[in-house]
N, C-alpha and C positions, 0 to 999 in steps of 0.2 A: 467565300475565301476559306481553303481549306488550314487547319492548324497545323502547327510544326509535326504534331503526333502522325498525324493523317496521310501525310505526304508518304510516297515509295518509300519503303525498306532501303533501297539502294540508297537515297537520297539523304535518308538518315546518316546512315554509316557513313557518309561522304562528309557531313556536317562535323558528325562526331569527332572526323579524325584531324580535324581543323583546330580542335579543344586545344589548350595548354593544359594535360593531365595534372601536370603539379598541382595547378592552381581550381581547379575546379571541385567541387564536393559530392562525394556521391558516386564517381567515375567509376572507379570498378563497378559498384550496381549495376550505372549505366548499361556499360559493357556487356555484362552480363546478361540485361535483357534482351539487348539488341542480337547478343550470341544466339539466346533459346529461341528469340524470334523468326533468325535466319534458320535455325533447326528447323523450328514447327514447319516453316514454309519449302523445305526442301531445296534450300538451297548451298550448293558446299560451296561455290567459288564466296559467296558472302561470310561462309560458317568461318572457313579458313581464314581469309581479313580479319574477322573481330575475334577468333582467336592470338591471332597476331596484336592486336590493339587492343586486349584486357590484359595479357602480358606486359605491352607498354605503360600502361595504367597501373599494372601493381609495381612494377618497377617506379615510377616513379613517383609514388607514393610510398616508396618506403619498403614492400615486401618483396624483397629481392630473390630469395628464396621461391617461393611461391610463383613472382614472374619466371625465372628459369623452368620452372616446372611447366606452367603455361606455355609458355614458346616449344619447348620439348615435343609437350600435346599438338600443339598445332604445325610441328614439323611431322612427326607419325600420321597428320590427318592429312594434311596438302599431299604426301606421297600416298597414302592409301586412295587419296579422290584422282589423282593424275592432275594436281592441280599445276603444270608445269611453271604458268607465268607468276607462282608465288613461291615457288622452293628455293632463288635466290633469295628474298628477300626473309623467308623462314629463316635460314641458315647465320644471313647475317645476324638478324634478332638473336638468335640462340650462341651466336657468338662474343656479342655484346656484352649478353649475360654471366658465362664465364669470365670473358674477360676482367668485368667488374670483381667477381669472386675471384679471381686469382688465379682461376683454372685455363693457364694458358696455354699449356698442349692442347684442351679439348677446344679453347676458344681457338686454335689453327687450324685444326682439324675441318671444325665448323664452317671457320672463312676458305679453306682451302675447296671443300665442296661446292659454296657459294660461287667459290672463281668459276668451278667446272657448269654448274648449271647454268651460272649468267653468258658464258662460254657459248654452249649447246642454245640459249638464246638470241644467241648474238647481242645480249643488252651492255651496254659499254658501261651503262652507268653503276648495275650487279658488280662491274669486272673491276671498275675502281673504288667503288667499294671494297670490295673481296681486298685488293692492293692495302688500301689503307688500312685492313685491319689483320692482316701480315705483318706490314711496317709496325703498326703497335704493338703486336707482342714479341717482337725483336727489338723494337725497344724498350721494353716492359724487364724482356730476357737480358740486357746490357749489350743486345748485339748493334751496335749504333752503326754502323758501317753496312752491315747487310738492313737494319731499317731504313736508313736512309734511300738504298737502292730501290726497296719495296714502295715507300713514298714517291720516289723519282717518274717510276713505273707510270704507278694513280696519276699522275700530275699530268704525263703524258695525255693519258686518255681524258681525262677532266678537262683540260684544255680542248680536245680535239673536237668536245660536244659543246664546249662553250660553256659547261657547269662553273659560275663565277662562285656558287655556294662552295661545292666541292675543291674548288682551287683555292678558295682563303683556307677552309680545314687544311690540306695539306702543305699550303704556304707555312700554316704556325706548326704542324708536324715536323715541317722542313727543319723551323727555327730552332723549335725543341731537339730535335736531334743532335744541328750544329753545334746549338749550345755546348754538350753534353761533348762532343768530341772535340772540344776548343777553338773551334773552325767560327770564330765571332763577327768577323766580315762575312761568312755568307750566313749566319745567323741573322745580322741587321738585313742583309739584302734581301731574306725571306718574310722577315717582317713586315719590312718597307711593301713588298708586292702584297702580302696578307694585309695591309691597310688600305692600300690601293683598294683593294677588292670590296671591303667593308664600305667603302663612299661609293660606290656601285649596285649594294646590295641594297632593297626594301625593307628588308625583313631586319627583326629584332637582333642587333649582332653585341650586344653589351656584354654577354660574358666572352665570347668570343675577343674584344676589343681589353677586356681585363688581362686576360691573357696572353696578351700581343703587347701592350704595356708592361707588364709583369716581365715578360720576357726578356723589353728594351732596358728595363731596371734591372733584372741577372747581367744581362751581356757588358752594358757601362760598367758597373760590379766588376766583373772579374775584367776589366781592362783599366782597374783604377779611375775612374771618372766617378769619383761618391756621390757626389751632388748631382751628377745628371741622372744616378741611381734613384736616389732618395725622390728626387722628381718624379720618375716613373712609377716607382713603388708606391707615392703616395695616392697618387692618381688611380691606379691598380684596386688600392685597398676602400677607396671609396665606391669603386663600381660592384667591389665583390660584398662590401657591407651594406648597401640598399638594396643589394638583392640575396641578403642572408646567405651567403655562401658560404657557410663555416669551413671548410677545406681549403678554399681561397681564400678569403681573408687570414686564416693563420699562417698559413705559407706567406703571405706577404706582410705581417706583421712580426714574424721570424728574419725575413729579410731585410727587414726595415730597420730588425733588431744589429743585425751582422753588419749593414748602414754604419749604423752612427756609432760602435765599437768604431769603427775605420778611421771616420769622422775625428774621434778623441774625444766624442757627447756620450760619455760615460753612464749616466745618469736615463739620459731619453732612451739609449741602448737600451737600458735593463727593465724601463716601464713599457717599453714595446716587447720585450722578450716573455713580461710577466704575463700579459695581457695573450701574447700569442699563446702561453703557460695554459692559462684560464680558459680561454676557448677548446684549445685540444683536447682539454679534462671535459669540457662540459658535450664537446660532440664526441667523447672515445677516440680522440686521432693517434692511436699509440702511435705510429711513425713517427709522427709531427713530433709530440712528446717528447721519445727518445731525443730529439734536435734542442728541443726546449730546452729540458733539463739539460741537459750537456752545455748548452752556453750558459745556463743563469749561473750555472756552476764553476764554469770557468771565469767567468765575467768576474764573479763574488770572487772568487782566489783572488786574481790579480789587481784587485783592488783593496785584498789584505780581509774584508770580510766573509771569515773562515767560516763561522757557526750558518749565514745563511748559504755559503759553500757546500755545506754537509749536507742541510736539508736538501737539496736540489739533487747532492750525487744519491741521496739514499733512496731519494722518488724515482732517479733513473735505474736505481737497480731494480726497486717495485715494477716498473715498466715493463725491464726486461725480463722480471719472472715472469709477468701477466701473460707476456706472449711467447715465451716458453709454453707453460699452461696450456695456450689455445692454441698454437701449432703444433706443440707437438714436437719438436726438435728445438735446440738450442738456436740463440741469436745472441750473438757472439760480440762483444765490443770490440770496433777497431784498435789498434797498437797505438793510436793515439791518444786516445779516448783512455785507453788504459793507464798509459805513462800521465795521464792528466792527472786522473784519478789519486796514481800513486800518490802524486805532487801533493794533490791537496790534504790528503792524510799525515802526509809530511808535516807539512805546514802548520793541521792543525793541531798535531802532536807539539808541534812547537810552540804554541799561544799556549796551548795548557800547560807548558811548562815557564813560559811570562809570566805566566798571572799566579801562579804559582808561590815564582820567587818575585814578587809585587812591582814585577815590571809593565807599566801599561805599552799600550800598541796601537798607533795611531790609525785610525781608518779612513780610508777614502771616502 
């Protein structure tokens, strides 16, 4: 009986690409050998796959940078070999890639060539893809109405081939979009089909299912139903904390926080705000951050504690230098955000004039 090592080339890379890259040790290496092996042996349609798949592997391990790079490579090489049945799926990768960095013109560009080859393939599944990741940077861009169409598109075709994978991702794109345009009845209705789909799927669907949670906790949210919020949201925050989601679990420990301000739970408000505080700092989530801060800060005002009011507005302005700094251009506080601000300066210009003249000030 021969060893894992021993078996095809091909056989290999087929195993590999089976891995959960997060979770595995060594993965890049891997990659990498299995790359120089398809070299040695002359083979490009293998070279180009595990170019494609040590890209996946530094991405998602962390070196996002580097993955971009990678995929870049292995798009230059699939076109230089005429590797036609891999340049949809090149494009998407390198698409991906930007998208994550932020580079959304080039991540359209990207998918927009991925439509054209998967196209010239006839492959439907290239084409909804390509769709869906149109729709993400329209909605990425704030265009929710032309995302939504770009999704609608994908959904077609995902349906047509029976992809029940592809139909939950764009059910919760569906959601997420609706959300965002206040359209909350077909927000639940995309949900509702995107849950469907997950009790049909095999496959590992839990952050996907955080997600679809999370989202039922936004939509209750903004239609006044706290409690059925607070429900989803907690359920949310549990799947995205045993699977170490820092991005997810702060976003839903932020929501959890704007919860129970609603609620009139003053107190559990501000330990979930602190908490979402804490994690944002400890993974770098400036976004998140700026959110943070701006609630602990308003919270502390209107509960009359000024001094830890201050500290919160003076971390969001740190914030906002930071990413001043690393963009590059200003980022701007909303007129609200501003008018808070004032407030609170107000305010605590006026406790240091209490205590001043030995007037105490009682707090919440």
């Amino acid at each position: 009986m021969s060893s894992p090592d021993e078996a095809p080339l091909e056989q290999r890379i087929a195993t590999f690409i089976q891995l959960n890259y997060a979770l595995e040790p060594e993965v890049v290496t891997r990659a990498n050998a299995l790359l120089n092996e398809a070299r040695a042996l002359g083979q490009p349609a293998l070279v180009g796959q595990m170019l494609l798949e040590r890209a996946s592997a530094m991405f998602e391990n962390g070196s996002r940078q580097q993955a971009l790079e990678s995929a870049r490579e292995a798009q230059r090489y699939i076109a230089a070999n005429h590797l036609d049945t891999l340049r949809a799926q090149a494009q998407d990768r390198l698409a991906m890639y930007c998208y994550d960095m932020a580079e959304y013109l080039r991540a359209l560009d990207a998918w927009l060539k991925c439509l054209e080859y998967a196209s010239e393939q006839n492959d439907t599944y290239w084409c909804a893809r390509a769709y869906i990741g149109v729709g993400k940077v329209y909605d990425a861009l704030n265009d929710y109405s032309t995302a939504r169409y770009f999704h609608g598109v994908a959904l077609q075709l995902a349906e047509k081939q029976g992809n029940r994978r592809q139909v939950c991702q764009i059910q919760i794109n569906l959601a997420s979009v609706a959300y965002k345009l206040h359209d909350y009845d077909r927000a639940l209705e995309a949900l509702n089909s995107a849950s469907e789909c997950m009790e049909q799927l095999d496959m590992e669907t839990d952050i996907w299912q955080a997600e679809v949670v999370s989202y039922y906790g936004l939509v209750y949210f903004e239609r006044g139903e706290y409690q059925q919020a607070e429900h989803y949201l907690n359920q949310a925050h549990q799947i995205y904390r045993s699977h170490g989601n820092r991005w997810g679990e702060t976003q839903v420990l932020l929501n959890l926080g704007r919860t129970y301000r609603k609620l009139g739970r003053t107190e559990e408000a501000l330990e979930y705000l602190l908490n979402a505080d804490r994690l944002a700092q400890l993974a770098n989530l400036s976004p998140l951050m700026l959110q943070t801060e701006e609630l602990l800060s308003q919270t502390y005002l209107e509960t009359g504690r000024y001094r830890e009011a201050l500290i919160h507005h003076k971390r969001l302005h740190e914030v906002l230098a930071r990413l001043n700094r690393s963009q590059g251009s200003p980022v701007r506080l909303s007129k609200t955000t501003a008018n808070r601000l004032k407030e609170l300066e107000h305010q605590l210009d006026l406790e240091r004039i209490r205590i001043r003249c030995g007037i105490g000030i009682a707090r919440a």
